[in-house]
N, C-alpha and C positions, 0 to 999 in steps of 0.2 A: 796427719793421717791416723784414724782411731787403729788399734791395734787388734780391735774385732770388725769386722766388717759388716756382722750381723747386727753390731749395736746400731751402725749407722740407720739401718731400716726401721730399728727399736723407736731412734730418736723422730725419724719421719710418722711416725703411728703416732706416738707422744706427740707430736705437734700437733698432730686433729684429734687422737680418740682422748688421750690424756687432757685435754684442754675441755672437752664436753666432760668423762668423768670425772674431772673439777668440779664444774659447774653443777654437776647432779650431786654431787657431795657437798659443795658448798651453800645450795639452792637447792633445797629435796624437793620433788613433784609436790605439784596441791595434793594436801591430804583429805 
């Protein structure tokens, strides 16, 4: 049980926004 409860929601966003702003970091739009 995380000890914040707030991170747990942190890690749900990180699952889909963190994973697309990966991929725009990693893969920058056509220039």
């Amino acid at each position: 049980m995380n000890p914040y409860p707030q991170n747990n929601m942190r890690t749900i966003d990180l699952s889909g926004i963190a994973v697309i702003e990966t991929l725009a970091t990693t893969h920058p739009p056509d220039r």
